[in-house]
C-alpha positions as CSV (number, residue, x, y, z in Angstrom):
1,X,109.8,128.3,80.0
2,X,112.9,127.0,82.3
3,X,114.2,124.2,81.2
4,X,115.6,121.7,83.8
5,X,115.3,119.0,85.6
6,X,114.5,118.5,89.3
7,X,117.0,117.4,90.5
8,X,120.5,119.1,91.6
9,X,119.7,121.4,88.7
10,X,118.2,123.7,91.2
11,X,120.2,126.4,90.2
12,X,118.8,126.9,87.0
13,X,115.1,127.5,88.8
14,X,116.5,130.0,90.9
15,X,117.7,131.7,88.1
16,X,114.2,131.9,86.5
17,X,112.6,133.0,90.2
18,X,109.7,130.1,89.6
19,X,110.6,128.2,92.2
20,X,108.9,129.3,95.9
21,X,110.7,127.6,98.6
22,X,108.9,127.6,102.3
23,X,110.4,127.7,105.5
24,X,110.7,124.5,107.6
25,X,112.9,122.6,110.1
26,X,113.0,119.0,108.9
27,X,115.3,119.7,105.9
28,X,117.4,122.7,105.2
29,X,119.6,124.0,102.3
30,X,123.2,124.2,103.7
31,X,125.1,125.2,100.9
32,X,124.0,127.4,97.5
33,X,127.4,127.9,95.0
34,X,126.6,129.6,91.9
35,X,129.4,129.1,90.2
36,X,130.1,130.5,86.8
37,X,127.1,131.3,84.5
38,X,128.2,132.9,80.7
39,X,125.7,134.4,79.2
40,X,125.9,135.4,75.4
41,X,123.1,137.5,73.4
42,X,123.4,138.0,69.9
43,X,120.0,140.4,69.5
44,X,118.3,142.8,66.9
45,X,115.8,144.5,66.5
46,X,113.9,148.0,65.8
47,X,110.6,147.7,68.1
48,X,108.1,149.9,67.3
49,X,109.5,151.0,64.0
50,X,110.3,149.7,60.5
51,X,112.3,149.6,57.8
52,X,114.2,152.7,57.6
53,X,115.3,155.3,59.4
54,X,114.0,158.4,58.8
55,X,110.4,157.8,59.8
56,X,111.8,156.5,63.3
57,X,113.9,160.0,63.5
58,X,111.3,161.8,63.5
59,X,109.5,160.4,66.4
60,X,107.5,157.4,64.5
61,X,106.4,160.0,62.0
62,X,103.8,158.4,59.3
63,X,104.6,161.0,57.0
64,X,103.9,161.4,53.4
65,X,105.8,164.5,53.3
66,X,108.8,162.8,52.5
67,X,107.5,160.0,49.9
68,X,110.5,157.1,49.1
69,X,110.7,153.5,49.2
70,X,110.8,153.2,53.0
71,X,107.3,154.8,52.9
72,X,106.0,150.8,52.1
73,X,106.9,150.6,56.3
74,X,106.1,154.0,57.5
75,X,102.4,154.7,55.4
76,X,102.1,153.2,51.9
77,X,100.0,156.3,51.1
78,X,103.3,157.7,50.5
79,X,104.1,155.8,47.6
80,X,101.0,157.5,46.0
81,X,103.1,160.8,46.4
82,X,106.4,159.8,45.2
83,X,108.0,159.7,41.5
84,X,110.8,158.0,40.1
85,X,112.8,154.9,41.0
86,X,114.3,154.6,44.3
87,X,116.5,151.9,46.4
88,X,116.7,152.1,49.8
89,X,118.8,149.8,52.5
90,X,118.7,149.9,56.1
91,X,121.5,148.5,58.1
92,X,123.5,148.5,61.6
93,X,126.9,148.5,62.8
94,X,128.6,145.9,65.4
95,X,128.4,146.8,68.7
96,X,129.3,144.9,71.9
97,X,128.1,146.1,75.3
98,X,128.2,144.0,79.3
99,X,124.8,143.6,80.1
100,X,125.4,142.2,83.4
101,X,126.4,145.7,84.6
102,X,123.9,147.2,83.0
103,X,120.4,145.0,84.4
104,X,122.5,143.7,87.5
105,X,122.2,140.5,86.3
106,X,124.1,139.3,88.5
107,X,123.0,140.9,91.5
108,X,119.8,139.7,90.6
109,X,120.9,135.5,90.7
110,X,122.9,136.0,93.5
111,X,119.6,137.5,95.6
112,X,117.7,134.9,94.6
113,X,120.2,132.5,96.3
114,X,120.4,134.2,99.4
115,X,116.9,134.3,99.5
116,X,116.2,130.7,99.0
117,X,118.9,129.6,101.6
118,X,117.3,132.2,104.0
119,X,113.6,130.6,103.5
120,X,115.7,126.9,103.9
121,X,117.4,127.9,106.7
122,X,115.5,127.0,110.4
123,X,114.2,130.0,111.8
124,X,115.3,131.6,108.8
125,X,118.9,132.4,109.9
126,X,121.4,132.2,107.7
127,X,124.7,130.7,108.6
128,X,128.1,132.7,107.0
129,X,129.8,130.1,104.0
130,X,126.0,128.7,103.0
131,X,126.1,131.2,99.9
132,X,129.0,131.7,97.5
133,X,127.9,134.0,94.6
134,X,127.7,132.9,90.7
135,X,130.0,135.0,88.4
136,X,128.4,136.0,85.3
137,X,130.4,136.6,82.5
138,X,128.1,138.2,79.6
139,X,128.4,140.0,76.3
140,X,125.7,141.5,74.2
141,X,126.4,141.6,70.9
142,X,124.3,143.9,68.4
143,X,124.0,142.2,65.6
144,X,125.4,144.7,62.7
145,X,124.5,143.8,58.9
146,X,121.7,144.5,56.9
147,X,118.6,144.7,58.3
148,X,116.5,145.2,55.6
149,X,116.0,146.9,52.2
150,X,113.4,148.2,49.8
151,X,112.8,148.9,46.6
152,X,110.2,151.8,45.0
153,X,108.7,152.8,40.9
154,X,106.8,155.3,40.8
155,X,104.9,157.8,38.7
156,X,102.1,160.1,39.0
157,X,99.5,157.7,38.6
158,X,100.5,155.1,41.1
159,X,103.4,153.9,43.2
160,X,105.0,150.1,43.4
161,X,107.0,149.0,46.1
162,X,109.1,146.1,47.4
163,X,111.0,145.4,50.7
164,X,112.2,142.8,53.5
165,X,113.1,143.1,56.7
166,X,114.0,141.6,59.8
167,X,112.5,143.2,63.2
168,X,113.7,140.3,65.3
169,X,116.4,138.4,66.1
170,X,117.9,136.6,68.8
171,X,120.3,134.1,69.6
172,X,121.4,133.2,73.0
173,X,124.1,130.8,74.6
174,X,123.9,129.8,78.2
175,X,127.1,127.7,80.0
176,X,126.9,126.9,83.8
177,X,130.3,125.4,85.5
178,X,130.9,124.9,89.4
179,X,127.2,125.2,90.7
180,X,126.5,122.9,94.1
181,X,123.9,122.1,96.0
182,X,123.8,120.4,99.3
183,X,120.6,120.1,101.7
184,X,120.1,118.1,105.0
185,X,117.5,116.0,106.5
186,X,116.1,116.3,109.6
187,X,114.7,114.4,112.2
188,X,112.2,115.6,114.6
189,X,115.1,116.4,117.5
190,X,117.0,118.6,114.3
191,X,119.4,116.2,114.0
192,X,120.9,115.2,110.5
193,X,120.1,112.2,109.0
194,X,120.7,112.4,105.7
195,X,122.7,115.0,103.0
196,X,122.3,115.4,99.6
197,X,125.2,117.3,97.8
198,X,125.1,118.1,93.5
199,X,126.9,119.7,91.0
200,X,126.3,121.1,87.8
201,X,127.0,121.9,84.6
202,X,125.3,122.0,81.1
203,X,124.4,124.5,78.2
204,X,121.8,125.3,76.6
205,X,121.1,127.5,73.0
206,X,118.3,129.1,71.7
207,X,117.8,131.2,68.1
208,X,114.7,133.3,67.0
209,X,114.7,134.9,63.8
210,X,111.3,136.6,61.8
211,X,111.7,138.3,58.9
212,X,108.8,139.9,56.7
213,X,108.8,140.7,53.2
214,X,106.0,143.0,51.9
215,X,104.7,144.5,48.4
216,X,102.7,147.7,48.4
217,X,100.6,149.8,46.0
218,X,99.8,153.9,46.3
219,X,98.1,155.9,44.2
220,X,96.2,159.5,44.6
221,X,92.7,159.6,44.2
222,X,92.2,163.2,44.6
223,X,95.2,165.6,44.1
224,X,95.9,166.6,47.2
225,X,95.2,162.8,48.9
226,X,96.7,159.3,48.2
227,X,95.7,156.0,49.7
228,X,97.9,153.0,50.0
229,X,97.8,148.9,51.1
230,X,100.6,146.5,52.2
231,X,100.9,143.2,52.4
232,X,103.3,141.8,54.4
233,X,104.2,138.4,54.7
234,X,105.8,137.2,58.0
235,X,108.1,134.3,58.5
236,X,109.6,132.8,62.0
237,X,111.8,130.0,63.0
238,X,112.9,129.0,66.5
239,X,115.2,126.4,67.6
240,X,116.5,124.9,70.9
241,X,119.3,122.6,72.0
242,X,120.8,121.8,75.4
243,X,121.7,119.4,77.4
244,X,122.4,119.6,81.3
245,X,125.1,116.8,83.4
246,X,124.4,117.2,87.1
247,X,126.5,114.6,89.5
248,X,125.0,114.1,93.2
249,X,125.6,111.8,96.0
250,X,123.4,110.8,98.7
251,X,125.3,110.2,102.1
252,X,123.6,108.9,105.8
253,X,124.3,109.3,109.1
254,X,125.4,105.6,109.4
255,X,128.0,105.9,106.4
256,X,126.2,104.5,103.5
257,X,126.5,106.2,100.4
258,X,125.1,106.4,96.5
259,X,126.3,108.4,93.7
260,X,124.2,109.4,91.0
261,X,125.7,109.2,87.1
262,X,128.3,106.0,88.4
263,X,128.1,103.4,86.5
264,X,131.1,101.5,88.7
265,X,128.7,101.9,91.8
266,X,126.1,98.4,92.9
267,X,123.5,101.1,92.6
268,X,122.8,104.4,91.2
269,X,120.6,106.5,89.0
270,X,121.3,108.5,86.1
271,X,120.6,112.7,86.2
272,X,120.5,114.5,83.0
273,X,118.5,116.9,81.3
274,X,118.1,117.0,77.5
275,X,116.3,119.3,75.1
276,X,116.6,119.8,71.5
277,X,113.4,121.4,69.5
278,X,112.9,123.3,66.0
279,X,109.6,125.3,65.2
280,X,108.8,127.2,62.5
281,X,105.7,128.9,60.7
282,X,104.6,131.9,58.7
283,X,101.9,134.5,59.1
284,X,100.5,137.4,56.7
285,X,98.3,140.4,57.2
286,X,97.3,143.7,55.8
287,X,97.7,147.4,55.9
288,X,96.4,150.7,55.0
289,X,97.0,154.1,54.7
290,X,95.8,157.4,53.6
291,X,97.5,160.9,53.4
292,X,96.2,164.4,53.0
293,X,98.9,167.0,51.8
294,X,96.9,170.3,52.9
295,X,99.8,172.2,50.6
296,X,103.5,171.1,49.9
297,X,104.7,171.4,53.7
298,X,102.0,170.4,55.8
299,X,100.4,166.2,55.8
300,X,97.9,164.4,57.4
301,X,98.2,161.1,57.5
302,X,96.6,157.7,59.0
303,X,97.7,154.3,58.9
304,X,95.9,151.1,59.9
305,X,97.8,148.1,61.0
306,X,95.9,144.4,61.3
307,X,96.7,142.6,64.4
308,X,98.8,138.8,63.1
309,X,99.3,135.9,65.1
310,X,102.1,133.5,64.0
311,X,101.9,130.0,64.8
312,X,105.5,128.2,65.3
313,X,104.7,124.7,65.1
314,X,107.4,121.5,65.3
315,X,109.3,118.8,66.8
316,X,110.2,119.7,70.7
317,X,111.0,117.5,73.8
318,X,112.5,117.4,77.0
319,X,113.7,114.3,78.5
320,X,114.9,114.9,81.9
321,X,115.1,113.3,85.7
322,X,113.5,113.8,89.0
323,X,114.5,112.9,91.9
324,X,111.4,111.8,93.7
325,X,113.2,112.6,97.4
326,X,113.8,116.2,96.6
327,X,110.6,118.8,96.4
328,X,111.6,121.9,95.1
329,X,108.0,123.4,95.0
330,X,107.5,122.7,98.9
331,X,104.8,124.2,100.4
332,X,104.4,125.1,103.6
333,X,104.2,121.4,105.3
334,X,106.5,120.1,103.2
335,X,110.0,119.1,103.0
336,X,112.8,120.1,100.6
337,X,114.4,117.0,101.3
338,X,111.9,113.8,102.4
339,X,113.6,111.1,104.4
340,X,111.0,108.6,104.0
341,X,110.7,108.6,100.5
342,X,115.0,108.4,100.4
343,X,114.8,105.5,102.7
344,X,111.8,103.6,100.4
345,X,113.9,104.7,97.4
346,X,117.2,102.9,99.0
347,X,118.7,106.7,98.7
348,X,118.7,107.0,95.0
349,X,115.6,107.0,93.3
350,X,115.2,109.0,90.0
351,X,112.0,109.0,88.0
352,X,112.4,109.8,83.8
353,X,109.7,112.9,83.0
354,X,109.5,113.9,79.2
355,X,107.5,117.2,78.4
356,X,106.5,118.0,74.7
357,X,105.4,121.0,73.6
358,X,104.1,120.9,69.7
359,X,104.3,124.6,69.4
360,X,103.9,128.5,70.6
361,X,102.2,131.1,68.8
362,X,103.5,134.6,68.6
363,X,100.9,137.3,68.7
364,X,101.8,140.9,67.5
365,X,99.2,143.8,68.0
366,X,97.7,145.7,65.6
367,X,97.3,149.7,65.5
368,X,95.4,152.9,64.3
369,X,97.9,156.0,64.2
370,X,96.6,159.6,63.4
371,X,99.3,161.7,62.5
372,X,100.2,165.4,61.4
373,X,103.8,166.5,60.1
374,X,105.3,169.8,58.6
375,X,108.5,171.7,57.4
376,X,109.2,174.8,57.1
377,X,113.0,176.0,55.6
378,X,115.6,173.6,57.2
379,X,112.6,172.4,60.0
380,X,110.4,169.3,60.5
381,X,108.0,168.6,63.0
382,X,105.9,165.7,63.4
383,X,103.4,164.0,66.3
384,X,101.6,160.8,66.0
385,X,99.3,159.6,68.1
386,X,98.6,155.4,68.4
387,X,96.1,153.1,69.0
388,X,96.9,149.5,70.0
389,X,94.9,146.6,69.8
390,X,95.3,142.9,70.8
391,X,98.3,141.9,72.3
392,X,102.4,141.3,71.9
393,X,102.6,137.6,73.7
394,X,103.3,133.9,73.5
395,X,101.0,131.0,74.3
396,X,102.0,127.3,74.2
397,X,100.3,124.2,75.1
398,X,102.3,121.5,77.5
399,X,101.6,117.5,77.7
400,X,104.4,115.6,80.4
401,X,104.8,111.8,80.5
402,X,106.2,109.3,82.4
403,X,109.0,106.9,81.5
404,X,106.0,104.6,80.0
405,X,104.7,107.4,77.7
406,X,101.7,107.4,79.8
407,X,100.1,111.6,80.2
408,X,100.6,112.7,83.4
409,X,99.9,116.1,83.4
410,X,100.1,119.2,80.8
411,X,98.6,122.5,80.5
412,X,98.5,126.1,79.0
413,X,101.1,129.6,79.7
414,X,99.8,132.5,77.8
415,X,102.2,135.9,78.7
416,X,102.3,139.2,77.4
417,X,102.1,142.7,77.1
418,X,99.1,144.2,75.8
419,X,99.4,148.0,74.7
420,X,96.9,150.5,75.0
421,X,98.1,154.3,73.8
422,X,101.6,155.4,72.5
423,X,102.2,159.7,71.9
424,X,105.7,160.5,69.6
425,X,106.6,163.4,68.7
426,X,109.6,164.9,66.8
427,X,111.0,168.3,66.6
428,X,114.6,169.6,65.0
429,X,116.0,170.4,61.6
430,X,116.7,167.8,58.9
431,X,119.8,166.7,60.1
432,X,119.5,166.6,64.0
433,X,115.8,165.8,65.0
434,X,115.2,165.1,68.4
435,X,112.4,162.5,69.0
436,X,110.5,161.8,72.6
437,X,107.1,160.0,73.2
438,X,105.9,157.2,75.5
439,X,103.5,154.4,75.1
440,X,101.4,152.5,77.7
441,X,100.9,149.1,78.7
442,X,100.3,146.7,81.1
443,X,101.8,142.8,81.9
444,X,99.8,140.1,82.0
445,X,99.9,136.0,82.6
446,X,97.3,133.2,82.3
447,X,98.6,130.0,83.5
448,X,95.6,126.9,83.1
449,X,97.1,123.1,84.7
450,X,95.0,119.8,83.9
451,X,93.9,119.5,87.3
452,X,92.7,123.5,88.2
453,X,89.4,124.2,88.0
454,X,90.0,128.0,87.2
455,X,92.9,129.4,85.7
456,X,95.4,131.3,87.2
457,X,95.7,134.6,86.3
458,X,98.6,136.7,87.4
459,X,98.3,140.7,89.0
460,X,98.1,142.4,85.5
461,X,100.8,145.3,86.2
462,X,100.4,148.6,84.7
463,X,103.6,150.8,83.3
464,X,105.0,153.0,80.1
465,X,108.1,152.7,78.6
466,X,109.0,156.3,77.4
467,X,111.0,157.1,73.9
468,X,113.8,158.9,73.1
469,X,116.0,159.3,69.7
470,X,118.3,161.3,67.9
471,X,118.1,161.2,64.1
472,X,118.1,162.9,60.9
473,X,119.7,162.9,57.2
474,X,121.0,164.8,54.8
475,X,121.3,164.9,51.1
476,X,125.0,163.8,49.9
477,X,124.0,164.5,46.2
478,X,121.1,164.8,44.3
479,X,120.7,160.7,43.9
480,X,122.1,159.7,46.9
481,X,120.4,160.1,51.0
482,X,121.8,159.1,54.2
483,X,120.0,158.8,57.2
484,X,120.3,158.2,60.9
485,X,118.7,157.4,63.6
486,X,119.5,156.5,67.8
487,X,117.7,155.0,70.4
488,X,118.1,153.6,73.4
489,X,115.4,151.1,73.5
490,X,115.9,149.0,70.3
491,X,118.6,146.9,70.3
492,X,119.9,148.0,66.9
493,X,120.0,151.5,68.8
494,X,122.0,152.8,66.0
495,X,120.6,152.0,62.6
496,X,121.2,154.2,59.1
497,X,119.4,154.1,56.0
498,X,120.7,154.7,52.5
499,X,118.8,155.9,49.3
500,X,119.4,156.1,46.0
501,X,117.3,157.8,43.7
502,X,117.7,157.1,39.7
């Protein structure tokens, strides 16, 4: 969702690249600044993977080769295979990185200016001094901690286990300073008639956190074969707060002039955009898993994964102004900036828009993994392959009203990814395993607005993300493991596991 009003908070639609601007010649865009945009992350996360590490080291292994507490995350079959009493905790260290270097972040805002004064521009040509480039200032901060923890009895009749975990969470904080605005109107000989110039400034947060806590049961119903069920329980909060301050003034030709946001001035209308919102919600679901041990160093295993769909439900508004003069959607025989409705307006006409949205549900796929694993000496070697099903995306339901509280308009987003096949494979000795695979998947959005027949569906666009990791563990005593594991695509890239074994 972007968040802001339409006003001079132009910027911040840029910035999301949802705004299509169309070329014209009775208004133009004669100045873009983006001023200075801080952007602060504070994420974690282990996608695709679970508690523990040394399932992810070796490529996503389900293995029941190496039964312990973590096997509750990895295939609770495993518990069926272990013995004793075990504790295991899974945690990451602090770690700070630049991200704008890294995904050109600000490479990316700054094209979108230049592209929308380009498509403002008449003819299209861009004058030098209409763009001056946002500095982004932005840290990533992994967050370090524990991430999780889990706790195993066992004997040779059955297994009990315990755990939590968090697999997401995010907190983001966004400050805009300096950012300006100014577009002309134009009459029908190209002359100006009337300017419009805006600043702005504002912040807005956001935090997502899910956590899942699970209890699982294994036991062996044949001596060489164990089967195994988890229930996990998830839980999800998300809140919002922000609040946006643009200032704008409205000059003519003939030297009249109106400020927005003055309360000294005859006339003027107020621009501001405010959000504040808190959702929350919980979701359960099942899994299953079997494991064959063919003799003590070769396992095949399978795990079966429900799909879950958790519903964040809540208080959230958005009470924001328009001004009716300036179209940022303009199509193709429209205007950015429409004289008539300034003059009807007396310049400074701002209508009050407030858009709820209850809710947004948070869909995570399920999965069918076959896998086969082995050792030999100081060796391991698994592959896995997986089946997804259903989809990882969000869908929320809109409603916008008027100053009155009368409806004016609402409708539906639902955006995703859905997953189709994932290979991993992992190859080393125990302490340095080397891990590679790749999954496939393909984008998709549905939008569906009040007043559309048919809903529009976005080009669904096919890609795979490929896997890569470093990992393995090692035995400090007889009681006591440590494991590691590190990837490039989770955001807790570096993550170890410790167990202790009574």
């Amino acid at each position: 969702m972007a968040f802001c009003c339409k006003g001079v908070v132009a910027l911040l639609i840029l910035i999301s690249h949802q705004t299509v601007f169309s070329q014209n010649t009775s208004s133009r865009i004669d100045r873009l600044r983006g001023g200075i945009i801080g952007l602060d992350f504070k994420w974690s996360g282990q996608g695709f993977s679970g508690l523990g590490s040394r399932a992810n080291a070796l490529g996503g292994s389900i293995s029941t080769l190496f039964p312990d507490a973590e096997s509750i995350s990895s295939n609770p079959a495993g518990l069926g295979f272990a013995n004793g009493f075990s504790i295991t905790f899974d945690w990451a260290p602090p770690l700070t990185i630049d991200p704008a270097s890294i995904f050109n972040i600000e490479g990316r805002i700054n094209d979108s200016l230049i592209e929308t004064a380009e498509d403002n521009s008449p003819n299209g040509v861009l004058q030098p001094g209409v763009v001056e480039n946002a500095a982004v200032n932005s840290e990533l901060d992994m967050r370090g901690g524990l991430k999780g923890g889990a706790v195993m009895y066992a004997n040779p009749a059955f297994g009990l286990a315990a755990s939590f975990h968090q697999p997401f969470r995010l907190e983001t904080q966004l400050n805009m300073s300096g950012g300006e605005f100014l577009a002309a109107a134009l009459d029908d000989n190209g002359s100006e008639t009337q300017r419009l110039f805006g600043t702005i400034n504002g912040n807005l947060s956001m935090a997502l956190n899910i956590e899942v806590s699970s209890i699982g049961f294994g036991t062996r119903i044949l001596e060489h074969l164990s089967v195994g069920m988890v229930y996990d329980n998830f839980n999800g909060e998300m809140g919002f707060e922000g609040t946006f301050l643009p200032e704008g003034t409205i000059t003519s030709t003939g030297g009249d002039s109106r400020d927005f946001n003055d309360p000294v001035g005859i006339q003027y209308d107020s621009l501001f955009a405010v959000l504040k919102g808190d959702w929350e919600g919980n979701a359960t679901r099942l899994r299953w898993g079997a494991g064959y041990h063919l003799n003590g160093d070769v396992s095949f295993d399978a795990t079966l994964a429900l799909p879950v769909t958790m519903d964040l439900s809540g208080p959230f508004s958005m009470i924001h102004n328009d001004i009716r003069a300036l179209n940022l959607n303009a199509g193709p025989d429209e205007d950015i900036l429409d004289v008539d409705i300034l003059v009807e307006d007396n310049l400074t006409k701002t209508e009050k828009k407030i858009t709820a949205v209850p809710g947004i549900d948070l869909s995570l796929p399920g999965s069918l993994a076959l896998g086969f694993s082995s050792r030999w000496s100081n060796y391991v070697a698994s592959a896995v392959f997986t089946r997804y099903f259903d989809e990882l995306s969000y869908r929320f339901n809109y409603q916008r009203f008027d100053s009155l509280g009368t409806r004016t308009d609402g409708g539906e987003i639902h955006q995703g990814i859905e997953f189709s096949n994932a290979l991993r494979i992992g190859i080393g000795v125990e302490p340095l395993i080397l891990g590679l695979g790749i999954v496939f998947a393909e984008t998709f959005k549905v939008t569906i607005e009040d007043d559309e027949l048919e809903p529009d569906v976005s080009e669904r666009n096919r890609f795979f993300l490929p896997f890569f990791s470093l990992g393995g563990g090692v035995n400090l005593n007889s009681r006591f493991r440590l494991d590691y594991v590190a990837t490039p695509f989770n955001s807790s890239f570096l993550r170890f596991s410790t167990t202790y074994r009574l």
